[in-house]
C-alpha positions as CSV (number, residue, x, y, z in Angstrom):
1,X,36.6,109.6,167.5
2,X,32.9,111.0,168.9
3,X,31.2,113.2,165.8
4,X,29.5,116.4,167.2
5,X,26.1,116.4,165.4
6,X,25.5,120.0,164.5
7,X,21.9,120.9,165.1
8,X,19.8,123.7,162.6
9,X,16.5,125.5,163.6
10,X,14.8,123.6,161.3
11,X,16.2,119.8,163.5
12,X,15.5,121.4,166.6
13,X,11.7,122.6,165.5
14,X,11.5,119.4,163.7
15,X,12.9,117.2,166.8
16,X,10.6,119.0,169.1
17,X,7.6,118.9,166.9
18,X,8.2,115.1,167.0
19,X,8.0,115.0,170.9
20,X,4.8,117.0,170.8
21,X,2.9,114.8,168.5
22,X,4.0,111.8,170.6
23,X,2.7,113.5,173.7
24,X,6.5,113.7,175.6
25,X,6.3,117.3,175.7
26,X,3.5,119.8,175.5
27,X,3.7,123.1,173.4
28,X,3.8,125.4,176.7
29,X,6.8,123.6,178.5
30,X,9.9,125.3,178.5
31,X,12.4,124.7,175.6
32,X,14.8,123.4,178.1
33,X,12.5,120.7,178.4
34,X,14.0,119.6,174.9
35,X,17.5,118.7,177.0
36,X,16.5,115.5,178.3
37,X,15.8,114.3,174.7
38,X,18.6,115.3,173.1
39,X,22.3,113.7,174.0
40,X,23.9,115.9,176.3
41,X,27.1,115.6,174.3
42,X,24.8,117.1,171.6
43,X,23.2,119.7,173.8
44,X,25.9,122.4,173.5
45,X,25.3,122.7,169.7
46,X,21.4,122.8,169.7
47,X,22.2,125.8,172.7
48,X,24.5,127.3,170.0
49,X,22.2,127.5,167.6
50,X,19.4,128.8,169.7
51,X,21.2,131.9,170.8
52,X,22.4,132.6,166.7
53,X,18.6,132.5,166.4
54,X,18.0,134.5,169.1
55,X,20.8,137.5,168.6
56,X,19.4,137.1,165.0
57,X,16.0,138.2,166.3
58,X,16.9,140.8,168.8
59,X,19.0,142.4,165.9
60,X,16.6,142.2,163.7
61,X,13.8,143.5,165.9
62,X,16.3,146.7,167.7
63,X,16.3,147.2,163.0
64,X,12.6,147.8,163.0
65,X,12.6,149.5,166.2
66,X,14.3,152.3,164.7
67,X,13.2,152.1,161.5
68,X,9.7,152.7,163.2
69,X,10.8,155.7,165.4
70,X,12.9,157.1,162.3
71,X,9.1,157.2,160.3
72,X,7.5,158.4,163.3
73,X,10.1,161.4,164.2
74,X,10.2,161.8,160.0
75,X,6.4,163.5,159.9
């Protein structure tokens, strides 16, 4: 039986700051880029991950943006 690897934030930064420092990838490419040196049976989870880090960040960003106008509308 084939083990998924389940990737964190901190593997993926780690993985990509690997590539970087070899010269594979640059800082500017796109973080697809990352797909053609990762397993693509693996690929799925590290895309998983991303978008939890993403929603994460919208959500946490739409927080503030109302916290912000709530202070501003508060005066």
């Amino acid at each position: 039986m084939i083990q998924s690897v389940q990737y964190s934030m901190q593997s993926i930064q780690d993985e990509a700051r690997q590539l970087v420092q070899q010269g594979v990838v640059s800082r500017n490419q796109p973080i697809y880029v990352l797909c053609q040196y990762i397993p693509a049976r693996e690929w799925a989870s590290v895309e998983c991950e991303l978008e939890k880090v993403a929603t994460s960040c919208a959500i946490a960003l739409a927080i503030c943006s109302v916290a912000k106008i709530g202070k501003t509308t508060n005066r």
